[in-house]
N, C-alpha and C positions, 0 to 999 in steps of 0.2 A: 405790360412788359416787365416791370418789378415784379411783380407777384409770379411769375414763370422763370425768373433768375433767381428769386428766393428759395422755391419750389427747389430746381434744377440744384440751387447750392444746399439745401437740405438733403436729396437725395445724393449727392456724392457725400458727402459728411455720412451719410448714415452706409452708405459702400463701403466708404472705409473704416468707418467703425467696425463692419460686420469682417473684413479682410482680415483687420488685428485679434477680433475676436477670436477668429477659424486659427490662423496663427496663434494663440495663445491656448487651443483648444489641443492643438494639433500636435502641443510640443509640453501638454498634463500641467498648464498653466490653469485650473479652474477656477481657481478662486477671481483672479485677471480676467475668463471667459467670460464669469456671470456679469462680474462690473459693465463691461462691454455689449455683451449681448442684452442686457436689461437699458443700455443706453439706445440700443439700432434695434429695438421691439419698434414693429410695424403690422397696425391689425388688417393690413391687406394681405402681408407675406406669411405664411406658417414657420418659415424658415428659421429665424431670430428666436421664436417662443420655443419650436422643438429642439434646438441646440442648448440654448438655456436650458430647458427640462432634462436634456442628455447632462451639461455640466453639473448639474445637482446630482444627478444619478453618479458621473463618475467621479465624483467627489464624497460620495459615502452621504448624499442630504438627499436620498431618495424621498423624503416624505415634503420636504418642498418643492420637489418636481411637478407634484400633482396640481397645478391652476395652467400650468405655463405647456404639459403636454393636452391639457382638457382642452387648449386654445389653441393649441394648432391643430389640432385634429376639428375641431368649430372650423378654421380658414377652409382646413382641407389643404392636399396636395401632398401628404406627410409618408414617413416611412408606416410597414403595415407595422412595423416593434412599437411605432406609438403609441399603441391600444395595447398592446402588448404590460410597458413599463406604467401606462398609466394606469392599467388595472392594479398591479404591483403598487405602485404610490396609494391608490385608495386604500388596499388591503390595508398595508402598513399606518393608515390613517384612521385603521378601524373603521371602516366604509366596505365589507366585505359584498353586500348585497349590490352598490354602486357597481366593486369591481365585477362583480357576476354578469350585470349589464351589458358592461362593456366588454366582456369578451363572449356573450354571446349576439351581442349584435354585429362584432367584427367576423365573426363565424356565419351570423345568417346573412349579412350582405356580400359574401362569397370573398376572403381576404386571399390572395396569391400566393403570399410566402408560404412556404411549404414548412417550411421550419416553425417560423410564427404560427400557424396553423397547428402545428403537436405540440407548442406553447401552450399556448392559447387553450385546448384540449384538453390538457394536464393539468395547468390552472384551476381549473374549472373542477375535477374530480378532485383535486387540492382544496379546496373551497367549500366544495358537498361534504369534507370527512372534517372541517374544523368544527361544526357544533356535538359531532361525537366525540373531539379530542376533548374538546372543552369539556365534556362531562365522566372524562378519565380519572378513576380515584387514582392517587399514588399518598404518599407519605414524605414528600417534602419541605421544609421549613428555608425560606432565603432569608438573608439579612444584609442589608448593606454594610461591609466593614466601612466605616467611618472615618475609623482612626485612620485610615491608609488613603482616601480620595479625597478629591480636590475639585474646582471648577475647572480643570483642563480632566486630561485624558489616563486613565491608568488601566490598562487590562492586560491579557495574559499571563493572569499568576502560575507560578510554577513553582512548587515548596522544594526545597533539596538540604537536606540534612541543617534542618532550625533555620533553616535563610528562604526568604518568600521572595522569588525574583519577579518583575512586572514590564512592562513599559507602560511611560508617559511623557508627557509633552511638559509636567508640571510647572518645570524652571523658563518657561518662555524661552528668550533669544531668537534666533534668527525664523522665520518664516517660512515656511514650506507652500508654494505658490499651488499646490496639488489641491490643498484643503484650504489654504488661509489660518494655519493653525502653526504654531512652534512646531520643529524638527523632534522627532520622539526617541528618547534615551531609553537605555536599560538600567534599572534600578535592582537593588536588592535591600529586605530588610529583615532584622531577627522577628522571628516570631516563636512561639508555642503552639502548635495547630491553629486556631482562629486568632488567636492572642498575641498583638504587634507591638514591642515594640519600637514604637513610632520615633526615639530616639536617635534611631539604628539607622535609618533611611540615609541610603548612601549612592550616588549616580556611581555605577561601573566606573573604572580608569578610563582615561583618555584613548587607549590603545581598542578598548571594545568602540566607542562611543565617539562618533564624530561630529564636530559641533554643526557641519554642512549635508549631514545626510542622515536619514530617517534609518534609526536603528528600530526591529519589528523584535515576533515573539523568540524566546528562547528556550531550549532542552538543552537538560544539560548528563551527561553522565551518572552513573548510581552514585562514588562517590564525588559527584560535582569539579573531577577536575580536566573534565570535555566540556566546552560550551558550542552549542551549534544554534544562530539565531540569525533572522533575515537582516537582507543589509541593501541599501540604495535611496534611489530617489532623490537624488538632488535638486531635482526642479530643473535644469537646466537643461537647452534643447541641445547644448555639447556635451552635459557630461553625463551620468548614469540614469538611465531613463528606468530601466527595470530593476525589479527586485529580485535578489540572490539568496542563497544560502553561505554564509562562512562558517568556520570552525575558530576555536581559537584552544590551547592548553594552559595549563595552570602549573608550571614547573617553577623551585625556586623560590617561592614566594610572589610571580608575577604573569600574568597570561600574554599569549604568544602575541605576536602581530596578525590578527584574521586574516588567512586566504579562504579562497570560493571551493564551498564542497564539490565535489567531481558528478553528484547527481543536475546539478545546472544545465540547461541546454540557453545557446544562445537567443539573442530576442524574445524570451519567454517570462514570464511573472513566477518566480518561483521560491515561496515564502510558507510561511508556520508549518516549521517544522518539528517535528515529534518525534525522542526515539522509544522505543520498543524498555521495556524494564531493563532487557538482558542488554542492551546495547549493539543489538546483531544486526536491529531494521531500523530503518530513517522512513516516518511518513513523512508526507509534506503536499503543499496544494500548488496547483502549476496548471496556467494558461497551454502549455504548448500545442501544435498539431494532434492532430489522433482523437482528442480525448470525446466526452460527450456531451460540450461543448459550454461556454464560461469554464468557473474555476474548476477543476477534478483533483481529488487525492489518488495520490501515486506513491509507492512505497519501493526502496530500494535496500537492496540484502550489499554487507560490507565483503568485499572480497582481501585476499591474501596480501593486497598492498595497501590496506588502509581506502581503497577505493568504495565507492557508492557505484554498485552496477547492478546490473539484471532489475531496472528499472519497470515497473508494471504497476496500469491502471487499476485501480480496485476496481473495474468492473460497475454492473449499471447496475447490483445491489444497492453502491453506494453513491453511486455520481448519477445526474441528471441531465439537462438541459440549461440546469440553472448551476449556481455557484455553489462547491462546497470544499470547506476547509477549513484550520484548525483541528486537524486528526488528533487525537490522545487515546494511547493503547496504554490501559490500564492493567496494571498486576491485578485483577479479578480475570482477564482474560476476554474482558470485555473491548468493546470498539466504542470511541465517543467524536462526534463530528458537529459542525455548522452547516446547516445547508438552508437556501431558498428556493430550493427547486424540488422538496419536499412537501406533504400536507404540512400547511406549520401555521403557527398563528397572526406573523406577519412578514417579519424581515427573514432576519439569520434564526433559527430555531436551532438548540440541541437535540441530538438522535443520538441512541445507545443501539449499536449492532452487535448482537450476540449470535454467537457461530453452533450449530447445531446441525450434524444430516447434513453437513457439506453447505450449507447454506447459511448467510446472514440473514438473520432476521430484523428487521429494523423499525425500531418504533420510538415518536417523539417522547420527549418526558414529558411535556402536558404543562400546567399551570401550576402551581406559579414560579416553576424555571423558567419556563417562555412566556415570549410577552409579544405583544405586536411590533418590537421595536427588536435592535441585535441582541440576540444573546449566542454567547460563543466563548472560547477559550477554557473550558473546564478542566479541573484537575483537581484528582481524589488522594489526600494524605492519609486518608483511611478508608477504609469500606464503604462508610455510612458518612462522611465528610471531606468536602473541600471547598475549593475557591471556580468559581465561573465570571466571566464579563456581562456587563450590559451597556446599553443606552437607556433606560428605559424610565419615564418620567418615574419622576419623585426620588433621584438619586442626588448628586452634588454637581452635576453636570458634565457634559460630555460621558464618554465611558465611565464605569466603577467600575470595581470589583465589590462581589459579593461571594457572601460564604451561605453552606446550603448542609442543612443535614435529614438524613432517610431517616425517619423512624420506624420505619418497616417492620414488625415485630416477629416477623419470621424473613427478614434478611440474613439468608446463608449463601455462603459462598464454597464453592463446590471446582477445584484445579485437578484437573486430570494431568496426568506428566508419565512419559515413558520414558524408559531409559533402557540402560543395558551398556554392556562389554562385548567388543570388537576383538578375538581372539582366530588364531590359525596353527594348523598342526604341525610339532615338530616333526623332526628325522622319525622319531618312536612314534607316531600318530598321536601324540598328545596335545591338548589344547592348549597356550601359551595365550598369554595378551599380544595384540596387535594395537601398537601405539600408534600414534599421527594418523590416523584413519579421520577421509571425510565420511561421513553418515549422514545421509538424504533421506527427508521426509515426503514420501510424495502422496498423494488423494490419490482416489479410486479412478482419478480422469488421467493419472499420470503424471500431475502437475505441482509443481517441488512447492509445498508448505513452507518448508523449513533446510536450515543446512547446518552443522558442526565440523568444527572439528577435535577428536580424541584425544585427549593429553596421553602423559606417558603410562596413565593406568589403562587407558583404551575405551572411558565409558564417556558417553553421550546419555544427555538427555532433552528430550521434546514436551513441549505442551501439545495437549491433545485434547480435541473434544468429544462432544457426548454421539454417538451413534453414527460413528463415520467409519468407516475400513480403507485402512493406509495401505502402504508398501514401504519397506526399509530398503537403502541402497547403500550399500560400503564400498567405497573406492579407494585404492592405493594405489603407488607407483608397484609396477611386478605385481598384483596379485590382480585374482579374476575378479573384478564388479559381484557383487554377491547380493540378490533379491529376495525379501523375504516379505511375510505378510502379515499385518496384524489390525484387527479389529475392536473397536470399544461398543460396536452395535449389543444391545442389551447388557450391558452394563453401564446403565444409569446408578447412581446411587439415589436414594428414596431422603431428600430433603429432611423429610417428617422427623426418618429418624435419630437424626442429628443434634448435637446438643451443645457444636461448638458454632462460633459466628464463622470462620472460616476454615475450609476443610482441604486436605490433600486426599487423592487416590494414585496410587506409585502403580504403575505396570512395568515388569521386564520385559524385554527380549532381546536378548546374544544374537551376534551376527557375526560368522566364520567366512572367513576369506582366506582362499589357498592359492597359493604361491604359481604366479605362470612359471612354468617353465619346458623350454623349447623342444619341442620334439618327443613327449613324454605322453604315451597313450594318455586317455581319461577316456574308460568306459560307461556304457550308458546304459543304465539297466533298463528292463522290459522293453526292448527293440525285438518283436518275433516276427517272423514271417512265416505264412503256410507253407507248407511244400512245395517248392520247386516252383515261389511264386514270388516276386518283386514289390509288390505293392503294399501303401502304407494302409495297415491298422490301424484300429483308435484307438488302442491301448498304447503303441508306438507314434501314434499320432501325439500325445498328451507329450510323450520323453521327447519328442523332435521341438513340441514348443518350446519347451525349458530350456535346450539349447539356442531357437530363436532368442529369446529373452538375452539369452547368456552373451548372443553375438553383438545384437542391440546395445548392450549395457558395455561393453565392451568394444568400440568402433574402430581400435586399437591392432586386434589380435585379427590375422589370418589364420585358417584351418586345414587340416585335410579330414574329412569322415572317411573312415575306412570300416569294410564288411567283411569277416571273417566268416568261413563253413567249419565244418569239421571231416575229418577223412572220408564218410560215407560214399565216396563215389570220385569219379575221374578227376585227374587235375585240371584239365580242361576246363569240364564241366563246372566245378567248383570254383574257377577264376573268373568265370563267364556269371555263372549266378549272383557270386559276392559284387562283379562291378556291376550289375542291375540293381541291386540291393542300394547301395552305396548312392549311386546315382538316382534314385529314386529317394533316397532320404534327402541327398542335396537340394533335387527340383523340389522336393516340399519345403526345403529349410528360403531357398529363392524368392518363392510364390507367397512365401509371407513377409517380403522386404526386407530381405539382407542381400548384399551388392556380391553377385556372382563370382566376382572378382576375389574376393576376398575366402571364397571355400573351394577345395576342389574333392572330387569323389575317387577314391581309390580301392578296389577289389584286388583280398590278399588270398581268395581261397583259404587252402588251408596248408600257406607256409608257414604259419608265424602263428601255430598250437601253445596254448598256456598249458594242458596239458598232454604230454605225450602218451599217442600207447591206449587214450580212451579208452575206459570198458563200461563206463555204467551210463546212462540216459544223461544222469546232472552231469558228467564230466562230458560229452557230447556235448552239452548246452555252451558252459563257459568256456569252449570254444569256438561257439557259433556267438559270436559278439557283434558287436558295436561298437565303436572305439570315435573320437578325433582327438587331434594334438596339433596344439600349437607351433603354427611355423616359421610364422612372421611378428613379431612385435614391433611397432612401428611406434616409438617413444613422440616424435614430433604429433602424431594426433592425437597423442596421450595430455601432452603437455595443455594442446587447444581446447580439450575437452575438461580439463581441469584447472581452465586461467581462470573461471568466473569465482572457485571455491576460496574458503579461507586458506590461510598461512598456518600453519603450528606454532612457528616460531617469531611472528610478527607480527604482533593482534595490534590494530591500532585502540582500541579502546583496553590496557592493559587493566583498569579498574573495573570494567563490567562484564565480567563472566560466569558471575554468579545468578542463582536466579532469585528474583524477587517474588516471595511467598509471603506477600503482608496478609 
């Protein structure tokens, strides 16, 4: 009877261990989980070992997961991500062959998740391509900066005019129950390119830096006085459980009080963020809905109020199934990321995507930037030098930072950039600048690149890459949307013959926009029809699209197309012809999606002669026209269609509108 009350009183002891455990699991107490769950391990239960194995994982100590998942998957009964995370912990444990085991035996004994399954699948051709990474030449040299790490935690360098900003945990204090590790500060210190120093080392002010909450990485402005860096985590099951982005400014001598960037969405993880050279794009990595699935980089263009909008997935070039973040868009015009749901060599790998043909290309840097342990946070003060993070044995522990230089002996770097002047015709038909114009970048698929806007000289300029064909869009208030086209296909420039480390190619092209105004023909050349016949041509096919386009780009303006004849015959007959004509351009302007509503078709015959009195064949012609004019302008869909663009007059980043051509 003792030995059954003993029993009995161990089992509720170990219940409620496992209750507190879950509770403490449940509310990103991990470091409390492990304690707990390593006290109510039971090699009967799988349950205690696989939640332990999960608090390692969500605790960033995936590589001590792997005994505690190996053994509940032994009991049996476990989730199919078991086999999943625990191939991942071998990998990372340098056990690559192990992990191949295990997920192909979780494959050949028929695993359910659907999901797990094209895990599991991807892993595995992840796994086939690391002995070919590993015998990747490249040219680079890492070194641990010394002078700057500690046995706590230091990574995310970010250099900004001689100041090397970082987070770490270095100065202890209070506890972060997430990791078991001090609350992580933002630091900055003088450096020379690699050369620190270590005097300079100073924690941010109190206003960045809260003694009760996990300050992450930071981007800051070209000249450094926007700071945008992740903020939260206070461990506690009342108070900020996620991770944010805020901004703070540097006016006066002292920076603002951080509020929450406007790219945040509620309940989501949304941290390392990155801006763009020019300051126009914010990357950043984020948990929420949609994406494809763990972490995704998502990128946000600034609109006219200082806002982060037209939010968008980078797409499954760069995102996986697994986690990736830490974006850095580099002034080479390159793309730099972390990700584990890429070939990589264990954990977090660096990948450089380069844009070419509309496409990223994307390939890891190889050894010895990567290691089977994190490596992440990069960031280039030169071409051929900068600062990246790691874990990786033989550092000072925890994270480092380390510095890394290319010796690439034919590293050239090659910036394509288009530009041009937004101009519209006077009273005299002469060309004038057109100031405060937005100008849109868009790809061959339609899809906006890029956005400006025109100061008071009217010129715009884009980066652009090697062998892709754009379209330009110019919009103003009162003037017609104005599309044009322009392509960089075969005009590579030839590397070879090059003889600077870093190169410019400028292209032009002007972009004219003419003034709506109401009620004012605009003729449409080559609109013919055969004789005493209605129907569209393909040479007037080709002019009717230009005006689709025109209406498209324009969702603003109503029309009327009106079809003019010339004298040759009855009035009748000439009013009856022209509104076939007309009507017949409409239904084709319709049938290619423009809203009915919005055109009407009017046949004028031949009251409304350009020239009187006709005698010759041409002067018969230019009054057999083609005409529409604007009859409605409707300013409120004007206004909707242009909330997402920038301001002229309210740039919230007033230091970065230059571009950066290192």
């Amino acid at each position: 009877m003792r030995l059954i009350l003993i029993l009995l009183t161990i089992s509720a002891v170990s219940c409620s261990t496992l209750k507190k455990a879950d509770k403490s699991f449940e509310n990103g107490d991990y470091s409390g989980a492990i304690y707990l769950y390593e006290k109510a391990l039971n090699d009967e239960d799988s349950y205690a070992y696989y939640q332990l194995a999960e608090a390692y994982r969500s605790s960033n100590q995936l590589s001590k997961a792997e005994p505690f998942y190996k053994k509940a998957i032994e009991i049996g009964g476990v989730s199919d991500k078991a086999y999943f995370f625990y191939a991942q912990a071998l990998k990372i444990n340098g056990k690559t062959d192990s992990a191949k085991i295990i997920l192909n035996n979780y494959l050949d004994q028929g695993g359910i998740n659907g999901n797990v399954i094209i895990w599991a699948k991807r892993e595995l051709e992840n796994l086939d391509k690391l002995e070919e990474l590993k015998k990747t030449k490249n040219y680079y040299r890492v070194k641990n900066l010394e002078d700057i790490n500690t046995p706590f935690a230091e990574y995310s360098p970010v250099y900004n005019n001689a100041w090397l900003y970082f987070t770490s945990n270095r100065n202890g204090g209070k506890t972060y129950t997430g990791t078991g590790t001090p609350f992580t500060d933002i630091y900055r210190v003088q450096t020379k390119g690699a050369n620190v120093n270590i005097e300079t080392v100073r924690k941010m002010p109190s206003v960045i830096n809260d003694p009760n909450i996990n300050e992450g990485s930071v981007t800051l402005s070209k000249k450094g006085t926007t700071m945008i860096f992740a903020k939260a985590n206070n461990g506690k099951s009342k108070g900020t459980d996620d991770v944010n982005i805020y901004y703070a400014r540097y006016r006066k001598g002292e920076w603002s009080d951080p509020r929450p960037a406007s790219c945040n969405e509620p309940d989501s993880w949304d941290s390392t963020p990155c801006l763009s050279p020019d300051g126009k794009t914010l990357y950043f990595s984020s948990n929420r809905d949609g994406g494809y699935g763990g972490l995704d980089i998502y990128r946000a263009k600034m609109n006219r109020r200082g806002q982060w909008v037209d939010i968008q997935n980078m797409g499954p070039e760069i995102n996986t199934p697994g986690n990736e973040l830490f974006p850095y868009a580099a002034s080479t015009g390159d793309f730099y990321f972390s990700s584990d749901g890429l070939a990589g060599f264990g954990a977090l790998d660096i990948f450089k995507a380069t844009r070419a043909g509309g496409k990223m290309n994307v390939e890891n840097l190889g050894a010895p930037f990567n290691s089977n342990a994190d490596d992440f946070g990069i960031f280039l003060y030169n071409i051929s030098r900068g600062f990246f993070s790691s874990n990786r044995a033989g550092g000072k522990g925890d994270d480092d930072i380390y510095t890394f230089v290319n010796d690439d002996p034919n590293l050239k770097i090659v910036n394509y950039y288009l530009s041009g002047t937004t101009y519209t015709p006077d009273e005299n038909d002469s060309l004038v600048v057109l100031p405060n114009t937005k100008v849109i970048l868009l790809d061959d698929k339609n899809e906006m690149v890029d956005e400006v806007f025109t100061g008071e000289d009217g010129k715009y300029r884009f980066r652009v890459y090697p062998e892709e064909h754009y379209y330009l869009l110019g919009q103003k208030d009162q003037y017609f949307s104005t599309r044009d086209e322009f392509s960089t296909k075969g005009k590579l420039v030839d590397k070879s013959t090059l003889t600077k480390q870093v190169n410019k190619v400028e292209f032009n092209k002007d972009l004219e926009l003419d003034q709506i105004v109401i009620e004012k023909p605009i003729v449409m050349n080559n609109i013919y029809y055969d004789f005493n016949k209605a129907n569209i041509k393909p040479q007037a096919a080709q002019e009717l699209d230009k005006l689709v386009v025109v209406l498209k780009d324009n969702p603003e303006i109503s029309i009327e197309l009106s079809s003019h004849t010339d004298v040759r015959a009855s009035h009748d007959y000439n009013m009856n012809l022209s509104q076939r004509r007309a009507q017949s351009a409409v239904d084709y302007i319709i049938a290619h999606g423009v809203d009915r509503r919005r055109i009407v078709a009017r046949g004028y015959g031949e009251t409304q002669l350009v020239i009187q009195n006709a005698q010759t064949e041409e002067e018969h012609q230019i009054n057999r026209r083609t005409e529409f004019k604007v009859t409605k302008y409707d300013k409120e869909i004007h206004e909707q269609v242009k909330e997402e663009g920038f301001d002229e007059t309210d740039r919230f980043f007033s230091d970065s509108n230059e571009f950066d051509d290192e």
